[in-house]
C-alpha positions as CSV (number, residue, x, y, z in Angstrom):
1,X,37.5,17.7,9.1
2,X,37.5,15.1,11.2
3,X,41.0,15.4,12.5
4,X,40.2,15.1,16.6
5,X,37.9,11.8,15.8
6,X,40.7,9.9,13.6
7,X,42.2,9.9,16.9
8,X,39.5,8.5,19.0
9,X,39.2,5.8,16.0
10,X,42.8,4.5,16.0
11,X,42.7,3.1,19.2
12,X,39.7,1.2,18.8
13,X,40.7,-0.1,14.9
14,X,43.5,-1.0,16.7
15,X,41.4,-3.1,19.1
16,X,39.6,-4.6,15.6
17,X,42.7,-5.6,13.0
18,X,43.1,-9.2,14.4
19,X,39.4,-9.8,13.7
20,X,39.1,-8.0,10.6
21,X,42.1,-10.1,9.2
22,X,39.5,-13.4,10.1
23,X,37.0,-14.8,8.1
24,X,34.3,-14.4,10.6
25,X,33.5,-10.8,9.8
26,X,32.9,-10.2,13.8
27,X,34.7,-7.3,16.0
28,X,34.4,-5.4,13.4
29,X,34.2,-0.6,14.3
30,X,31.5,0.9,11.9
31,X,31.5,3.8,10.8
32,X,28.2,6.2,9.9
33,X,26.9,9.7,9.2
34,X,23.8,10.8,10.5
35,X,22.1,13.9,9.2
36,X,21.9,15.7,12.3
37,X,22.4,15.7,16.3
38,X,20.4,13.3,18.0
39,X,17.8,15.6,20.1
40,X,16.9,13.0,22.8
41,X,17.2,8.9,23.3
42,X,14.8,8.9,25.5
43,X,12.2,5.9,23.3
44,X,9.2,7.3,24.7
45,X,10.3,10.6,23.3
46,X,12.1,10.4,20.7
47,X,11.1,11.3,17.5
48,X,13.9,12.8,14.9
49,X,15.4,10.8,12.4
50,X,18.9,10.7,14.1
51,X,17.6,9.7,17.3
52,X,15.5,6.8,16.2
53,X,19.1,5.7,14.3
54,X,20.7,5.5,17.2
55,X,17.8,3.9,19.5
56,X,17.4,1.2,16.9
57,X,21.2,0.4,18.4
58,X,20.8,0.8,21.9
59,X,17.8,-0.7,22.6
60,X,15.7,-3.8,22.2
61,X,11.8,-4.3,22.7
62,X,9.6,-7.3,23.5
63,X,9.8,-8.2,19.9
64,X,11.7,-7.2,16.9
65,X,11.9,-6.6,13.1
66,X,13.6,-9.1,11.1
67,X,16.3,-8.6,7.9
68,X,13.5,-9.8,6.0
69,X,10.8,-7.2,7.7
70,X,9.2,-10.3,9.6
71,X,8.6,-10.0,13.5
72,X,10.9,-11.8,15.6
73,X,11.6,-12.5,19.4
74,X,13.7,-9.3,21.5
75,X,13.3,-9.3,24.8
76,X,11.3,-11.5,24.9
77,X,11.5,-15.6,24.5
78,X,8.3,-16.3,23.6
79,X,4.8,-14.9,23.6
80,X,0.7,-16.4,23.5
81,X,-2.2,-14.4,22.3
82,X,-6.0,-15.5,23.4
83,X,-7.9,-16.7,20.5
84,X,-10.4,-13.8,21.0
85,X,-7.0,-11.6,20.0
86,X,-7.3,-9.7,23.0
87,X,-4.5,-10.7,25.6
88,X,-0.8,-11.3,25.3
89,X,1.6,-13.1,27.4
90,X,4.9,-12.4,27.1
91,X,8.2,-14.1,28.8
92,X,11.3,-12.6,29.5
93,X,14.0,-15.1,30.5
94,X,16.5,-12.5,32.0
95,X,19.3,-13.4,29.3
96,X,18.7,-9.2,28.6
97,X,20.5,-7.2,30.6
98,X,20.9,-3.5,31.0
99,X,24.4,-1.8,30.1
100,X,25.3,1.8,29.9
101,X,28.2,3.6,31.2
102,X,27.1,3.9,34.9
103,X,25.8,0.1,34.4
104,X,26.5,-1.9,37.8
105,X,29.6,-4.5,37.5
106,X,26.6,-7.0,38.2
107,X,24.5,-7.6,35.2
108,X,21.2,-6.6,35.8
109,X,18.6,-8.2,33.8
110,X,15.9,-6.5,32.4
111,X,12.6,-7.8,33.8
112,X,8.6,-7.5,32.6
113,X,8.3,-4.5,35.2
114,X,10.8,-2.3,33.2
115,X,8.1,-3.0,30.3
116,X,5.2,-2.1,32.6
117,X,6.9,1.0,33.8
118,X,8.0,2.0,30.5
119,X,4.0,2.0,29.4
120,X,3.2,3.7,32.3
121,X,5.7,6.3,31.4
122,X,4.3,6.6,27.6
123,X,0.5,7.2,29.2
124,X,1.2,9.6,32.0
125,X,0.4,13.2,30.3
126,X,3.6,14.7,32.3
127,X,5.7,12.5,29.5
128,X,3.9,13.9,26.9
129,X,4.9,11.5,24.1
130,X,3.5,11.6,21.0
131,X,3.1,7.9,20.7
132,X,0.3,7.2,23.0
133,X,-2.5,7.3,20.8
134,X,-0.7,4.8,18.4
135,X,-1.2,2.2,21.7
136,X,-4.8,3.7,21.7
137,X,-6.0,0.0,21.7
138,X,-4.4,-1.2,24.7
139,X,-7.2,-1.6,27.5
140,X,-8.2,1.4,28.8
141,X,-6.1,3.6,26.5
142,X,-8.4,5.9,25.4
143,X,-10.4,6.7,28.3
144,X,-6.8,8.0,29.9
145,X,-6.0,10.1,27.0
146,X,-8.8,11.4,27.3
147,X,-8.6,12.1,31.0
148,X,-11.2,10.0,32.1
149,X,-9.1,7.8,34.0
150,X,-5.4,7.8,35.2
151,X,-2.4,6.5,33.3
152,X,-1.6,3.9,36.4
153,X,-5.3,1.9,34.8
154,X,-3.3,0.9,31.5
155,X,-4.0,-2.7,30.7
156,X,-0.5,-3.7,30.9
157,X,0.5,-5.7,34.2
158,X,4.2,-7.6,35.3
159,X,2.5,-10.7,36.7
160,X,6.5,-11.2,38.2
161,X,9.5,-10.6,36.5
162,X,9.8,-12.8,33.7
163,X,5.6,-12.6,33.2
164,X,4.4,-9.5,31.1
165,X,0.3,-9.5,30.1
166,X,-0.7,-6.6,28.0
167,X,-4.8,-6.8,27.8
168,X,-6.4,-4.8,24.4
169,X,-9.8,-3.0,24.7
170,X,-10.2,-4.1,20.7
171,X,-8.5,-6.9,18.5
172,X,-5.5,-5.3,16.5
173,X,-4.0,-7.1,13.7
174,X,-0.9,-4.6,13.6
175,X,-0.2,-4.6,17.6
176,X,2.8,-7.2,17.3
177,X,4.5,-4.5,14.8
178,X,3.4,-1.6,17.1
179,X,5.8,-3.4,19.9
180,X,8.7,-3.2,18.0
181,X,9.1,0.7,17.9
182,X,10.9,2.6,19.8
183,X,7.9,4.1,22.1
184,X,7.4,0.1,23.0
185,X,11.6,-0.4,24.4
186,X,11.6,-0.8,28.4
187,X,12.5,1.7,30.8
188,X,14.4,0.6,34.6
189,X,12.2,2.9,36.9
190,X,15.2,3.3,39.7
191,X,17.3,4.3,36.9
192,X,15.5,7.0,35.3
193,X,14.6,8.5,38.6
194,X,18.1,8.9,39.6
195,X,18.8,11.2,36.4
196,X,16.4,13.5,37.6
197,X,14.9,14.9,34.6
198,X,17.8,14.0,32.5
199,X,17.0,11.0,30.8
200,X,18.6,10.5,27.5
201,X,20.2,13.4,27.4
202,X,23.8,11.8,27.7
203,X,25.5,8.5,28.7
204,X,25.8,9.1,31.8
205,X,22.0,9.2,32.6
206,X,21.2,6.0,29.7
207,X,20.6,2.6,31.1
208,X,19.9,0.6,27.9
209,X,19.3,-3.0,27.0
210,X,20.3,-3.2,23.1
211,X,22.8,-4.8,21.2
212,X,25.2,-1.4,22.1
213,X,25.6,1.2,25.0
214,X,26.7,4.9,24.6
215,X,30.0,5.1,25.5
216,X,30.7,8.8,23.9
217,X,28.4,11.5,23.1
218,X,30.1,15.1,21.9
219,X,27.5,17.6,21.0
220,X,28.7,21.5,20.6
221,X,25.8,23.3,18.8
222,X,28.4,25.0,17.1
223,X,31.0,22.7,16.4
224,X,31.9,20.4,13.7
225,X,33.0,17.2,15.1
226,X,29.9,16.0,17.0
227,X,29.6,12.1,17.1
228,X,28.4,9.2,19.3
229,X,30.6,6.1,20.1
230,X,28.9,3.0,20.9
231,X,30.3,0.0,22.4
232,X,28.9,-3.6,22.4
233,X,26.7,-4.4,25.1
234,X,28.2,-8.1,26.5
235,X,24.8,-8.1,28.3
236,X,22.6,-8.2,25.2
237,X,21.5,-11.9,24.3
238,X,18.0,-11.3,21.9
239,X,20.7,-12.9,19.1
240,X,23.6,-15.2,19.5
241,X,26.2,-12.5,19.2
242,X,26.8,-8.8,18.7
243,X,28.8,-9.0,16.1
244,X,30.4,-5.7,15.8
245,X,32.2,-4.2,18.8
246,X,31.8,-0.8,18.2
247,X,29.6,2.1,16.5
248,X,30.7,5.3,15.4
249,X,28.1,7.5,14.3
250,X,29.5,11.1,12.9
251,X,27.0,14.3,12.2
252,X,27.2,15.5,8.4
253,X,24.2,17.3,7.2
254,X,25.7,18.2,3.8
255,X,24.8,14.9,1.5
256,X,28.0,15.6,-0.5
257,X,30.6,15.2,2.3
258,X,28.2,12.7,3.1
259,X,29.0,10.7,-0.6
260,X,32.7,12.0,-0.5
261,X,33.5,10.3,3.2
262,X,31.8,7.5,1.7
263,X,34.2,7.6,-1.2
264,X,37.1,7.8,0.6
265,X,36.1,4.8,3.0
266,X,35.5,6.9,5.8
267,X,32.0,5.1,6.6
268,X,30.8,2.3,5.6
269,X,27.8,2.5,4.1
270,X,26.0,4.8,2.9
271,X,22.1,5.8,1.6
272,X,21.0,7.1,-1.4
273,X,18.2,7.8,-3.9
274,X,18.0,8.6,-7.2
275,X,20.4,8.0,-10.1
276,X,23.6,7.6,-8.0
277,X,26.8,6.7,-9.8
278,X,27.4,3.9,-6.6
279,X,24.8,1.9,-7.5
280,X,27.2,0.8,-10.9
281,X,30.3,1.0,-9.2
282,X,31.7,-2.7,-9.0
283,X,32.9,-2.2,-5.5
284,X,29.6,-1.7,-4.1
285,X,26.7,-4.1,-3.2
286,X,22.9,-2.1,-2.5
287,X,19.3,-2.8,-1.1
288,X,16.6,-1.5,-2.6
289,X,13.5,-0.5,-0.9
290,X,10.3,1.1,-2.4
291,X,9.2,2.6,0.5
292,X,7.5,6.7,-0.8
293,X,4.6,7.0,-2.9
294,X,4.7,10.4,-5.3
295,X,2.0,11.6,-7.1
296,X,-0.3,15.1,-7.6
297,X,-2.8,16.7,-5.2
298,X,-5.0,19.7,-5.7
299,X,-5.2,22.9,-4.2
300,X,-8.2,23.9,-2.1
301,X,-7.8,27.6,-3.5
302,X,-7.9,26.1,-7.3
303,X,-10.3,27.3,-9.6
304,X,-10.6,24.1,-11.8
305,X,-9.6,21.0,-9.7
306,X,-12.3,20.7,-7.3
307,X,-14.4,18.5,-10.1
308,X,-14.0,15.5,-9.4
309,X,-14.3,14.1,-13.1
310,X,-11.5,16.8,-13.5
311,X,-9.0,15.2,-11.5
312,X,-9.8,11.6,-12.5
313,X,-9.2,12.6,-16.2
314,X,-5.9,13.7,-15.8
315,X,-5.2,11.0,-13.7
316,X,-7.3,8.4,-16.9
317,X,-4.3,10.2,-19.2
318,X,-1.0,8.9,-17.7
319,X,0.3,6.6,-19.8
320,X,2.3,5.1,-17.3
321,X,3.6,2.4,-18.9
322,X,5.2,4.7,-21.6
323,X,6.3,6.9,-18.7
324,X,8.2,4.0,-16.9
325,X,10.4,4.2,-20.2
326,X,11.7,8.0,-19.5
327,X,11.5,8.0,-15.4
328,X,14.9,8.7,-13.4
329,X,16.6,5.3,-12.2
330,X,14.8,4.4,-8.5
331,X,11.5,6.0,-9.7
332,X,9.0,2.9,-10.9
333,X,5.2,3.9,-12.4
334,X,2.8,3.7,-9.8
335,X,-0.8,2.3,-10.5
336,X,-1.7,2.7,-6.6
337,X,-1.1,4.8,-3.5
338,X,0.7,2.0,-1.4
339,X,4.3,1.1,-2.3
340,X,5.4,-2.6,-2.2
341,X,7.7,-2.0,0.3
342,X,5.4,-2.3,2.8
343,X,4.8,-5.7,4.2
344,X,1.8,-7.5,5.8
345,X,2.0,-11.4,6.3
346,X,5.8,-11.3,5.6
347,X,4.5,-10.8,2.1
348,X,4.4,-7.4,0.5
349,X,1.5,-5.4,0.5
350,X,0.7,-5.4,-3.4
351,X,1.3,-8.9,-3.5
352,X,-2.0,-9.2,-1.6
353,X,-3.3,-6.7,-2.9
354,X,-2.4,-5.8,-7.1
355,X,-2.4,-2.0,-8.1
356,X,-3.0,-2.5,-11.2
357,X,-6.6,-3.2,-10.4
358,X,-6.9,0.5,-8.9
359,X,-6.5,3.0,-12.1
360,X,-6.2,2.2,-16.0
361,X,-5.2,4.5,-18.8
362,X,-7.8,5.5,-20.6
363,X,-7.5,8.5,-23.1
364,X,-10.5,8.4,-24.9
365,X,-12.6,8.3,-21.5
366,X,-10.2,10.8,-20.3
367,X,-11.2,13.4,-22.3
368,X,-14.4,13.1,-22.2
369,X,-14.8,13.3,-19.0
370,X,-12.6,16.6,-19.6
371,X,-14.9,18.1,-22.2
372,X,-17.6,17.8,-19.9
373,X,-16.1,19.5,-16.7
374,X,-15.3,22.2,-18.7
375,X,-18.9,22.2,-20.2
376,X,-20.2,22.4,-16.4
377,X,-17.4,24.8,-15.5
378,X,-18.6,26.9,-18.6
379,X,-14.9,27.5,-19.9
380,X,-13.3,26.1,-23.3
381,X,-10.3,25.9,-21.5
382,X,-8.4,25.4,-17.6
383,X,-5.5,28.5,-18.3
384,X,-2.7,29.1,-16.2
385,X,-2.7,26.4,-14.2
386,X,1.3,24.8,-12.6
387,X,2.4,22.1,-11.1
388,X,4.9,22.6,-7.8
389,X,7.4,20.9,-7.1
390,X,10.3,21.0,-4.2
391,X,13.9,21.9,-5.4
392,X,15.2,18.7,-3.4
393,X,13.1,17.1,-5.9
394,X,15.7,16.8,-8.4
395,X,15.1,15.5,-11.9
396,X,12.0,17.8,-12.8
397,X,11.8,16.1,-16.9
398,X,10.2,13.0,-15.2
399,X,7.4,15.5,-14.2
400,X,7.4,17.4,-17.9
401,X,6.8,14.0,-19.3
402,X,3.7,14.2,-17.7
403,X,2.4,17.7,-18.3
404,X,3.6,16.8,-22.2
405,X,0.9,13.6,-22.0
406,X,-2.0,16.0,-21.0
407,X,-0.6,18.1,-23.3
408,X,-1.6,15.2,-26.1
409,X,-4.4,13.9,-24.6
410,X,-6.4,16.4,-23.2
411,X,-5.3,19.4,-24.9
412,X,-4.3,20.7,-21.5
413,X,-1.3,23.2,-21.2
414,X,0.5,22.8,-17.8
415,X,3.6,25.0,-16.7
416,X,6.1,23.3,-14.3
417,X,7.1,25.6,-11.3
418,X,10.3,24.4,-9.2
419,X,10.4,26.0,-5.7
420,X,13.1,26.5,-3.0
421,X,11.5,23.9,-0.4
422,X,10.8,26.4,2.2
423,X,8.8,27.8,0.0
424,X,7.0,24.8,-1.5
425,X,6.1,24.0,2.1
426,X,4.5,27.2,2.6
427,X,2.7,26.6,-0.4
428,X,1.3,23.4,0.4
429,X,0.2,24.4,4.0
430,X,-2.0,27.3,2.5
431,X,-3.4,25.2,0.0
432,X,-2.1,28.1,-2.5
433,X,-1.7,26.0,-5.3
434,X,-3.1,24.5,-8.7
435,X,-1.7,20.7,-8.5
436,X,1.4,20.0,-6.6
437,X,4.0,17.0,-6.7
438,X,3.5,15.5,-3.4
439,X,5.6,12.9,-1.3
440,X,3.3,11.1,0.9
441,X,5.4,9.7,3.6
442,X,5.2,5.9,5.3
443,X,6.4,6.3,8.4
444,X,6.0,2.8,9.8
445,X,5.5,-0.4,7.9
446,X,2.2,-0.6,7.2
447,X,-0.7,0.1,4.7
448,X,-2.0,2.1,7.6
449,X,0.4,4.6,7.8
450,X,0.5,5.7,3.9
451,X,-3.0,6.1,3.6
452,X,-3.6,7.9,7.0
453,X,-2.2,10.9,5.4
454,X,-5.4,11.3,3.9
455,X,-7.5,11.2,7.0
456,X,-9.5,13.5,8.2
457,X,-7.1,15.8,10.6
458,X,-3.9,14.7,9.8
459,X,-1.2,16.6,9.4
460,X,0.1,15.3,6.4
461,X,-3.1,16.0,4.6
462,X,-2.6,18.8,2.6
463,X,-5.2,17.5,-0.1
464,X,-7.8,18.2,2.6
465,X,-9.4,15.1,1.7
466,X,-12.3,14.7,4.4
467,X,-14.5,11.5,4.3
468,X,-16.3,10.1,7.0
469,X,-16.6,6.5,5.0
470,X,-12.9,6.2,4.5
471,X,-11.9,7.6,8.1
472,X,-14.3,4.6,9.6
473,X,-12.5,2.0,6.9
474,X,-9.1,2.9,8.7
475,X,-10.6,2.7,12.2
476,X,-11.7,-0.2,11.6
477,X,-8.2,-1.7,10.0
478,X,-7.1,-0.7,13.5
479,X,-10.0,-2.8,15.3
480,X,-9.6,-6.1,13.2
481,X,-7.8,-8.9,14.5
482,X,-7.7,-11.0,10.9
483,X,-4.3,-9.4,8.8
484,X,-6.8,-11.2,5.7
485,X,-9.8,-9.2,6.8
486,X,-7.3,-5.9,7.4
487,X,-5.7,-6.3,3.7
488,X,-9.4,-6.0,2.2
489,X,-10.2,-2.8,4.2
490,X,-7.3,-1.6,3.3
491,X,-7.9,-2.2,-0.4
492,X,-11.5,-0.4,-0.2
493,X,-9.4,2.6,1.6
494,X,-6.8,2.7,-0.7
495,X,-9.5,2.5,-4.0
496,X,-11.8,5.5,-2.3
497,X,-8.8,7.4,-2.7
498,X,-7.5,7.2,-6.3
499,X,-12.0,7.1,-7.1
500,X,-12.1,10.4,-6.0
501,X,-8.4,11.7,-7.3
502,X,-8.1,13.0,-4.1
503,X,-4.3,12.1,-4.9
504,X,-3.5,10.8,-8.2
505,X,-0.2,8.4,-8.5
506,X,2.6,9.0,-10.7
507,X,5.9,6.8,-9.5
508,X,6.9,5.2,-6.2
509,X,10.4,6.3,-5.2
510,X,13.5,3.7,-4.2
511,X,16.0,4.1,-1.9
512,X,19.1,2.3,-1.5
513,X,20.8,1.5,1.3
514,X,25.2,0.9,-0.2
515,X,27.9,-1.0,0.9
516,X,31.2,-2.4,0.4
517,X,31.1,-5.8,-0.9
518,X,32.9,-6.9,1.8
519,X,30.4,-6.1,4.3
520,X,26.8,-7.8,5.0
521,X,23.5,-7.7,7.1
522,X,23.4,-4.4,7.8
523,X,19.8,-3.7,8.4
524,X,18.0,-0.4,7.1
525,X,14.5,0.4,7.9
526,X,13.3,3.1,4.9
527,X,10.4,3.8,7.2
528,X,11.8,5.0,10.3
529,X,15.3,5.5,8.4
530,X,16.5,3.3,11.3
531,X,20.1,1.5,10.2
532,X,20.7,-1.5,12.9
533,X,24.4,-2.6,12.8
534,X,23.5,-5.4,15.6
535,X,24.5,-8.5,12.9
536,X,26.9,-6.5,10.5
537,X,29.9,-8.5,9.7
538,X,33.0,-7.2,7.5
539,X,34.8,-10.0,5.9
540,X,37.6,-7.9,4.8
């Protein structure tokens, strides 16, 4: 299937056997399959899965995330805040320069003005990028999305090239983190001028300062062999050395031929979930990352579950310890809406905060509090009722075990319905439902983006949880400067939740991110699924 790339590749693992015979793991062509076609690497744009892969490459912000999920230096050398938590100062040395394939023979460094422009670019309404109001507490931020002032008033200045200040309206604990995605990378105003309109759309009109240029982009909407080829960027200094020379990212959508070019070595690593037969294959080494919360939500057309004492007894009833026992490998009980992927303080979350302080099992309570919403419901019995669940689900006995523990416990008789997704989707956006498995999302490392899918207005809310107390709790998450002060709010946000069984955890899920053993530090980010090949080595 891949017939016209094998050719590309030979040159350049031509270009790679010397080094790949060494010791040193460097020079090394990597191989991987994205799902689908990147739809634009414009940063400020950009929001699809495969995009954000390949801008995690290409690019490099003020700061970035570590191996270990840590902050660290991009861009920029060094950085001050004020004690009030209000302004930063950050340095750029000019050992970052930008590379692309129309890059001058000159190296041109990137400066603090391609940061300024490139936040001028993200607040100007003609971008239209969806990221602005996640920089909402940047001085003056809100009062130009709102179109009370113009985007040029952003608090975020080039004092001279090597001197960027970014001024906040409101302390924000989580703003370092916010400045390593991809809406925070710079932008070279001459350069994205001169594509006129066409920015990110192909190599030729890409000026970028990461760890790799696009050298190659072939996209047919209808073809079969559409990939990107990146090349090292000799410009890129925000680590010692790129250590890879090149990238080859192919476009399979089909997870099978995904795990058979695996298989046969034709990329190099690969990600999975579930009970995959790689993660006890010898050859293999894997990461594990808890990163997605599942658990049940209620319909708003439902009959039964808007009682609150309703949904907290079948929640009371889980024996999750005993489920732990019969779960699918990668699936891990979950006390807590929060997985412990997520990091704050270089620590994870529920180390700072322990789930098992949020729920208990409690049977006897359970029914009771059972009986008696069926007392004020004036039925003997809730009849009928199913739990959805998505076909991509996968191992629907792990959900069984449940409805067999209400079964025991409350007397409650629970059919199991498995839906083509489309059609589970539908489901959930009508609300046309009883209780439905639901994946809630974390789509950024932090507490704040799991338990933002229950605020009021958010898409991802299909619980239609509405609470002025816990949509105040997050905003002010958002406003505190103290990560101590932000872990306790959190806590209270997270508890309102599971108190009112507005969403009732069952397991977090794991992914795994696999690998020859030969290979190391490739980085995977299970939040943005953003895989950074900028320190990968191969030793073989």
């Amino acid at each position: 299937m891949k017939r016209i790339l094998c050719v590309l590749l030979s040159v350049a693992m031509l270009l790679c056997l010397t080094a790949c015979g060494e010791s040193d793991g460097l020079d090394y062509l990597f191989r991987y399959n994205l799902s689908d076609d990147p739809q634009n690497l414009d940063p400020q744009l950009a929001q699809d899965e495969a995009s954000l892969a390949v801008i995690a490459n290409i690019y490099c912000g003020l700061l970035k995330t570590s191996g270990s999920g840590g902050i660290t230096t991009g861009a920029a050398s060094s950085y001050t805040v004020s004690s009030d938590g209000l302004k930063y100062e950050f340095t750029i040395d000019g050992g970052n320069c930008w590379s692309g394939v129309n890059a001058p023979d000159e190296p041109q460094a990137v400066t603090a003005q391609d940061f300024e422009f490139a936040f001028l670019r993200l607040f100007n309404p003609d971008t239209r990028s969806p990221y602005r109001e996640d920089f909402e507490c940047i001085k003056n931020a809100r009062a130009i999305i709102d179109g009370e002032m113009d985007y040029t008033e952003i608090g975020v200045e080039a004092k001279d090239e090597k001197t960027l200040v970014i001024t906040l309206d409101y302390p924000n604990a989580n703003f370092l983190s916010l400045l390593t995605t991809t809406a925070a990378m710079p932008c070279n105003e001459d350069f994205f001028y001169s594509t006129k309109g066409k920015y990110g759309l192909d190599p030729e009109d890409m000026f970028t300062n990461g760890a790799f240029y696009v050298k190659q982009w072939e996209y047919d909407p209808y073809g079969k062999n559409n990939h990107l080829i990146l090349r090292r960027n000799t410009g890129y200094s925000a680590t010692e050395t790129v250590s890879p020379y090149s990238i080859n990212f192919f476009i399979i959508n089909d997870q099978e031929e995904n795990l058979t070019d695996f298989e046969k070595e034709e990329v190099d690593c690969i990600v999975v979930s579930g009970d995959s037969k790689l993660l006890s294959d010898n050859d293999y080494n894997y990461t594990e990352y808890i990163s997605t919360s599942y658990g049940f939500v209620f319909g708003s057309g439902s009959d039964y579950f808007d009682n609150c004492d309703m949904r907290t007894a079948l929640s009371q009833s889980i024996d999750r310890q005993a489920l732990g026992g019969e779960l699918s490998h990668g699936r891990i009980p979950a006390y807590a809406l929060v997985p412990s992927g997520v990091t704050m303080l270089n620590k994870s979350y529920r180390e700072l905060d322990a789930e098992t302080a949020k729920l208990s099992y409690n049977p006897t309570k359970a029914k009771e509090m059972w009986d008696n919403a069926l007392a004020e419901k004036n039925i003997v019995a809730v009849g009928g009722a199913t739990i959805i669940l998505p076909e991509s689900f996968g191992d629907e006995d792990d959900i069984v075990a449940v409805a067999e523990q209400w079964q025991i416990n409350l007397g409650f008789f629970c059919g199991v319905e498995v839906l083509p997704d489309e059609h589970y989707y539908e489901r959930l956006e009508t609300g046309d439902f009883d209780i439905a498995l639901y994946e809630v999302k974390t789509q950024y490392n932090s507490p704040a983006s799991t338990l933002s899918a229950f605020s009021s207005g958010d898409e991802r809310n299909v619980a239609g949880y509405s609470d002025a107390e816990f949509d105040g709790l997050l905003d002010s998450a958002q406003r505190c400067g103290s990560l101590n002060d932000c872990v306790k709010i959190y806590s209270s946000a997270e508890k309102m939740i599971i108190d009112d069984a507005a969403y009732v955890p069952v397991f977090y899920q794991s992914e795994y991110l696999v690998y020859p053993k030969e290979m190391a530090e490739i980085r995977y980010n299970p939040f943005t699924k953003q895989i950074d090949f900028t320190d990968a080595k191969n030793y073989d």
